[in-house]
C-alpha positions as CSV (number, residue, x, y, z in Angstrom):
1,X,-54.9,-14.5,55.6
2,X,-54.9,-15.7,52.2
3,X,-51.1,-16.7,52.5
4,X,-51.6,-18.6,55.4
5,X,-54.9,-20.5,53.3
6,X,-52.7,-21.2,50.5
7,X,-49.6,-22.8,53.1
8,X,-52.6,-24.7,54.5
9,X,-53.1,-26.1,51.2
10,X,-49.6,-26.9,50.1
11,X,-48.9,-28.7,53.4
12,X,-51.7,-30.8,52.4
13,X,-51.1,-31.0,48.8
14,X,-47.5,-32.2,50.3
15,X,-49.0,-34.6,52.7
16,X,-51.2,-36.7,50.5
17,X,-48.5,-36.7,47.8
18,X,-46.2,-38.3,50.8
19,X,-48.3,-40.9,51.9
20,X,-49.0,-41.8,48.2
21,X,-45.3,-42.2,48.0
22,X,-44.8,-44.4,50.8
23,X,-47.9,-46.4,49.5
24,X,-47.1,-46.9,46.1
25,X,-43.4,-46.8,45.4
26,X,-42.5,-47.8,48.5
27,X,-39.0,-46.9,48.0
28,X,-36.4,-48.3,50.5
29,X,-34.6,-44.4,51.0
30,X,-35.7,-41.2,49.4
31,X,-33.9,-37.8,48.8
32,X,-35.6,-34.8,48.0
33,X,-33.4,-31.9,45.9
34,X,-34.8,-28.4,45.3
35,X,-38.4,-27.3,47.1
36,X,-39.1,-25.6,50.4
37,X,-38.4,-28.7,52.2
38,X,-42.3,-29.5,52.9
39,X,-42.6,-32.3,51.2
40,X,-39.2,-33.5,53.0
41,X,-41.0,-32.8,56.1
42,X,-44.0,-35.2,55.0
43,X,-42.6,-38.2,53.8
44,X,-40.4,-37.8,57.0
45,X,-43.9,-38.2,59.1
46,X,-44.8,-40.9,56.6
47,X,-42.7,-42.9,57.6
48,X,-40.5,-42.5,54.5
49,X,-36.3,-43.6,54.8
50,X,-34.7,-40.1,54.2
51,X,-31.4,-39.5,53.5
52,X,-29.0,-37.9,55.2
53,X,-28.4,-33.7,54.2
54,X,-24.6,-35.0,53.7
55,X,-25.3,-37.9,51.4
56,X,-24.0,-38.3,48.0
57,X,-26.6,-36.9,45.2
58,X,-28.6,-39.3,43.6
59,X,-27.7,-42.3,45.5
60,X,-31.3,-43.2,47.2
61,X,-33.5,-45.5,45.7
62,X,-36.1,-42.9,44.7
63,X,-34.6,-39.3,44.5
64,X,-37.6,-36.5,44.6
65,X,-37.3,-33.2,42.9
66,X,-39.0,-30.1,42.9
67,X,-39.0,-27.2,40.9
68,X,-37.2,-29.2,37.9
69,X,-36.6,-26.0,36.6
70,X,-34.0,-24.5,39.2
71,X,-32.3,-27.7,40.1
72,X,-29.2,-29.3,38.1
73,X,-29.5,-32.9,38.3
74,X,-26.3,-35.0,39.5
75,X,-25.3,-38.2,38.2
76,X,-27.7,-40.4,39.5
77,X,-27.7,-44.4,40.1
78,X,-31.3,-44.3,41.7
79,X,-33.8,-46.5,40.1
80,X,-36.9,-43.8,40.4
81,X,-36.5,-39.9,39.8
82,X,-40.0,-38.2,40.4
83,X,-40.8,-34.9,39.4
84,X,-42.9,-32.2,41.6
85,X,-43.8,-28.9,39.9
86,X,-46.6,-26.4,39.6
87,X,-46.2,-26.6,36.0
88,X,-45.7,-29.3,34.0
89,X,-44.0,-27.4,30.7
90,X,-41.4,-27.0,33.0
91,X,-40.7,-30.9,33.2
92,X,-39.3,-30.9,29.6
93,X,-36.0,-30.0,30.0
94,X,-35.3,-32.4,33.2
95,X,-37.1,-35.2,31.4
96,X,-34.3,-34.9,28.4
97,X,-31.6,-34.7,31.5
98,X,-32.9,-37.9,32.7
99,X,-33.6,-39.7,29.3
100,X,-29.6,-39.3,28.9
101,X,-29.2,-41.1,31.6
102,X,-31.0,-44.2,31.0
103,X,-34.3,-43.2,33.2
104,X,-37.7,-42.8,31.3
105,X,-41.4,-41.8,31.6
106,X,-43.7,-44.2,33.6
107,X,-46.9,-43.0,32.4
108,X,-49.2,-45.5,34.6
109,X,-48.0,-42.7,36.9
110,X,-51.1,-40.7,36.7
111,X,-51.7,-37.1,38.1
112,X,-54.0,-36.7,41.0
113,X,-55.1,-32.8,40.7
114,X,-53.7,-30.1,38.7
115,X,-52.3,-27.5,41.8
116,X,-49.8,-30.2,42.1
117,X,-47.8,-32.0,38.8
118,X,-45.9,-35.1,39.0
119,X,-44.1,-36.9,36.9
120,X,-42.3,-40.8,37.7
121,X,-39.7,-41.8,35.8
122,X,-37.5,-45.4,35.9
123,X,-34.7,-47.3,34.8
124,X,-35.9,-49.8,32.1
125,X,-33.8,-53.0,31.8
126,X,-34.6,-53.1,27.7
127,X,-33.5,-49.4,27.4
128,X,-30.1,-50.5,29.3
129,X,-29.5,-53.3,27.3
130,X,-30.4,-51.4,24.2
131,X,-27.8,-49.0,24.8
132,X,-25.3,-50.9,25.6
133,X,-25.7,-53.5,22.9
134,X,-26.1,-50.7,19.9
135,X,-23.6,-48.7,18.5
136,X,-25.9,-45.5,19.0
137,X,-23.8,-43.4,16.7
138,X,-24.3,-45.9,13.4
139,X,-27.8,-46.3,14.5
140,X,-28.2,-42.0,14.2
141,X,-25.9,-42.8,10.8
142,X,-28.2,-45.5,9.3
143,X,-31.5,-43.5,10.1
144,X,-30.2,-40.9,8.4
145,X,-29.7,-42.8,5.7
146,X,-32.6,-44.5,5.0
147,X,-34.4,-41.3,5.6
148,X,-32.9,-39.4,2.8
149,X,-33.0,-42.7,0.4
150,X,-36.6,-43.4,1.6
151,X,-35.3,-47.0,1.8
152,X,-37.9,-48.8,2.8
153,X,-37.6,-52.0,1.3
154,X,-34.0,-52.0,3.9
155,X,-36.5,-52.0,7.2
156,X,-37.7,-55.3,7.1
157,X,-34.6,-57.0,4.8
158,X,-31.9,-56.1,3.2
159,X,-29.7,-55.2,6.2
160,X,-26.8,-56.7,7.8
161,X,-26.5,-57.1,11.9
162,X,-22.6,-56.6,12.2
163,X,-21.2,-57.5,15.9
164,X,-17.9,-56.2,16.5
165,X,-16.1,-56.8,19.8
166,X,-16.4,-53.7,22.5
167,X,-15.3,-54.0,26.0
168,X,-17.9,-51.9,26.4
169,X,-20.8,-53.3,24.4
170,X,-23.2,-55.9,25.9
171,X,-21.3,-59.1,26.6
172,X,-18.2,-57.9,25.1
173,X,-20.1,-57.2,21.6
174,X,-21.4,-53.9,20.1
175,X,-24.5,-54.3,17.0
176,X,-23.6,-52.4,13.9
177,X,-26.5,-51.9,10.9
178,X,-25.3,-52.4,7.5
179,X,-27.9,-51.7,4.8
180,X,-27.4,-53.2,1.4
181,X,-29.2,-53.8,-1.7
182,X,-30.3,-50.5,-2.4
183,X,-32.4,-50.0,-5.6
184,X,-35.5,-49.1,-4.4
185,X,-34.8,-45.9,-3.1
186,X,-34.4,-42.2,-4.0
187,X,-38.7,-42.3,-5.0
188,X,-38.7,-45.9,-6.6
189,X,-40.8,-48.3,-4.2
190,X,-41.6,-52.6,-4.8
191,X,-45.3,-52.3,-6.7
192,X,-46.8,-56.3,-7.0
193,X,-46.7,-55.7,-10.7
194,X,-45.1,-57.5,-13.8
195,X,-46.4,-55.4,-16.2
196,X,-44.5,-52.5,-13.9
197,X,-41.4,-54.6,-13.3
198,X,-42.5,-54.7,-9.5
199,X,-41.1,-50.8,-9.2
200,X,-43.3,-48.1,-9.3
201,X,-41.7,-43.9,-9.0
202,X,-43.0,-41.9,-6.5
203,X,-42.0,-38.3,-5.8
204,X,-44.7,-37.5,-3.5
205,X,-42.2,-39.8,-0.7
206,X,-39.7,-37.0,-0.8
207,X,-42.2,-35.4,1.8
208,X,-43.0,-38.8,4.1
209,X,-41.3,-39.7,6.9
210,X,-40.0,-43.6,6.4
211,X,-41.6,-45.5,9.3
212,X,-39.0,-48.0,10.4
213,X,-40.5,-49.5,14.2
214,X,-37.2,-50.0,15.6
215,X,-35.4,-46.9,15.4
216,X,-38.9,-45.2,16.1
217,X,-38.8,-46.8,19.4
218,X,-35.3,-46.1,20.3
219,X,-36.6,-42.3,18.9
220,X,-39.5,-42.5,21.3
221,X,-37.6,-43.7,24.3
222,X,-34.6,-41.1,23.3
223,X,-32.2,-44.4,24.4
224,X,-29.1,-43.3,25.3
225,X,-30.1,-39.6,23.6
226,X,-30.3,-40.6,20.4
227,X,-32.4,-38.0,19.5
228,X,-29.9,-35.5,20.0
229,X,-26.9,-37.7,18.2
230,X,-29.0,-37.7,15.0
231,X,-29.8,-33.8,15.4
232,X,-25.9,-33.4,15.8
233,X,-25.2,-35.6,13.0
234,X,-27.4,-34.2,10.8
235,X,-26.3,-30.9,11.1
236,X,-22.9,-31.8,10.5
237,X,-23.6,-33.5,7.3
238,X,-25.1,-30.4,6.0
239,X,-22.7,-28.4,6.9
240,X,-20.5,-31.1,4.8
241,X,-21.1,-33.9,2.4
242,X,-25.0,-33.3,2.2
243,X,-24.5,-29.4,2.0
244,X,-26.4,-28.3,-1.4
245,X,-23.1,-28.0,-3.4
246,X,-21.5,-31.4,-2.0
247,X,-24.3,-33.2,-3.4
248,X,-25.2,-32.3,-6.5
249,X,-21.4,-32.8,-7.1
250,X,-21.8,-36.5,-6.2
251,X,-25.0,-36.2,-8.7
252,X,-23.1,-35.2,-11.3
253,X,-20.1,-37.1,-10.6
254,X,-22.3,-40.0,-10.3
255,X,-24.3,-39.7,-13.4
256,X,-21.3,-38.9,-15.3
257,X,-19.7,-41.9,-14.5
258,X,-22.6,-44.7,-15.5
259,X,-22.8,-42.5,-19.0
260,X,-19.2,-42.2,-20.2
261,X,-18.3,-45.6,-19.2
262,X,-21.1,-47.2,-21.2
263,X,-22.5,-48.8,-18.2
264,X,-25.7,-47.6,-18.9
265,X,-25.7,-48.1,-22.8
266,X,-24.6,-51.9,-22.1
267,X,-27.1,-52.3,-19.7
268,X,-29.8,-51.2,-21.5
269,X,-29.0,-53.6,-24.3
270,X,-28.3,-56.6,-22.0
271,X,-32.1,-56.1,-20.6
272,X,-34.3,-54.1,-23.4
273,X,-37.3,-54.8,-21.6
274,X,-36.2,-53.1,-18.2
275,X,-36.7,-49.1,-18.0
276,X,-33.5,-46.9,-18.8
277,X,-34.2,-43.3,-18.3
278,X,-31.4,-41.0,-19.0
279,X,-33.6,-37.8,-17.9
280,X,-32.2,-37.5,-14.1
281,X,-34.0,-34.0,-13.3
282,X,-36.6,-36.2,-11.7
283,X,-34.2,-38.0,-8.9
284,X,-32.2,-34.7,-8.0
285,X,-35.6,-32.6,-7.6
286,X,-36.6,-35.7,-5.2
287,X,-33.2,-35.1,-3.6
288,X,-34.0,-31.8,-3.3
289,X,-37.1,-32.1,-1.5
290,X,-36.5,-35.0,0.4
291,X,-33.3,-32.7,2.3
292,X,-35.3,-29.7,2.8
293,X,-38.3,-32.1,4.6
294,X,-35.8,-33.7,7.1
295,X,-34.4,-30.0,7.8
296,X,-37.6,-29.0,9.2
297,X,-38.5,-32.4,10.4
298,X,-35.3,-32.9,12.5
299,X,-34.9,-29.2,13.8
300,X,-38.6,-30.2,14.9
């Protein structure tokens, strides 16, 4: 008795989810993958265009799925993927899936009960051209960056927009960030101070995340997976040149070379007023820190 009570209800649940559907996306053809075919059932009464069983994966203009969990997703060219599940943690993995391929949570999309979780998701023509225009893997290169600098007087200036020709780039062209002028990094920051020289130290930024808004959108919208680029390219780094050992060579290296070349004795006499500060312990403890913070942050 109670099984048939609870088919009643998911025939409805399935019915009213249909005809909301029809109503609101009004898609031109629909396929549905995974489920017990109920809901295929129900947009068929709707009135809804279904595809045929034989059809290519992914082709219709609004492909349904259900379960998320137990369903591989194909390569899809549809313009609407919407997701039908019991449980909405299990929406995570497939939302990633489709992220990588360009589609991306509608969130005016609203739930209508909690016995039945949905989930739209759509092409966006900014996320396209975003991807295509951007060379995603110097983007993941140049957050990185600035993240373990703490550059932030490179978010708003101090950066080059390099176009270099790609057949497949947006119009022919792919968009390249190159950072320069890099002083105020590594804990120094601009202070609107003469009496400080305009730079002011502070260590407590080796624990901040460097707000830059628009890599924290690309972020948000994970275009073109760049989440997982900068999670790859991270750890190879510190398996490599950022490893613990790699860079405190480069310290060393580095200091060594602006002491025993006089560079820092000259400059120090050519501006006697300026700050010249051969204690480094300072800048490689902010090092320190500031790599440990974007380990936890990015494996986060």
């Amino acid at each position: 008795m109670d099984q048939e009570k609870e088919t009643k209800r998911q025939a409805e649940r399935c019915r009213a989810l249909a005809q909301r559907i029809v109503r609101e996306l009004t898609p031109a053809s629909i396929q549905v993958l995974g489920g017990s075919g109920a809901l295929a059932e129900a947009l068929e009464k709707a009135g809804a265009q279904l595809l045929p069983e034989n059809a290519e994966q992914g082709t219709a203009a609004l492909l349904v799925v259900e379960d998320p969990e137990w369903v591989d997703l194909p390569a899809l060219q549809c313009a609407q993927v919407l997701l039908v599940c019991t449980d909405a943690s299990a929406m995570a993995d497939c939302a990633k899936q489709l992220a990588a391929q360009g589609l991306y949570r509608d969130f005016e999309w609203k739930n209508r009960g909690k016995a039945q979780q949905t989930a739209l998701f759509c092409r966006s023509a900014a996320v396209q051209d975003a991807q295509q225009l951007l060379d995603l893997d110097n983007v993941a290169d140049i957050w990185i960056y600035l993240q373990f600098l703490y550059g932030e007087d490179n978010i708003y200036k101090n950066m080059f927009f390099a176009f270099k020709k790609d057949t497949d780039g947006y119009q022919g062209y792919k968009l390249y960030l190159v950072p320069w002028d890099t002083d105020l990094t590594w804990g120094n920051v601009y202070v609107d101070s003469k009496e400080e020289l305009y730079v002011k130290w502070t260590p407590e930024n080796a624990d901040r995340y460097l707000e830059w808004p628009l890599l924290d959108r690309l972020i948000e919208l994970d275009v073109g997976g760049i989440r997982e680029k900068i999670k790859d390219r991270w750890t190879e780094l510190r398996s490599g040149i950022l490893s613990e050992e790699s860079t405190n060579e480069i310290f060393t290296e580095c200091t060594h070379q602006v002491q025993d070349s006089g560079a820092f004795t000259r400059d120090a006499a050519r501006w006697p007023d300026s700050r010249h500060d051969a204690d480094y312990d300072g800048m490689k403890q902010f090092m320190k820190e500031k790599t440990e913070f974007l380990d936890k942050m990015i494996q986060q």
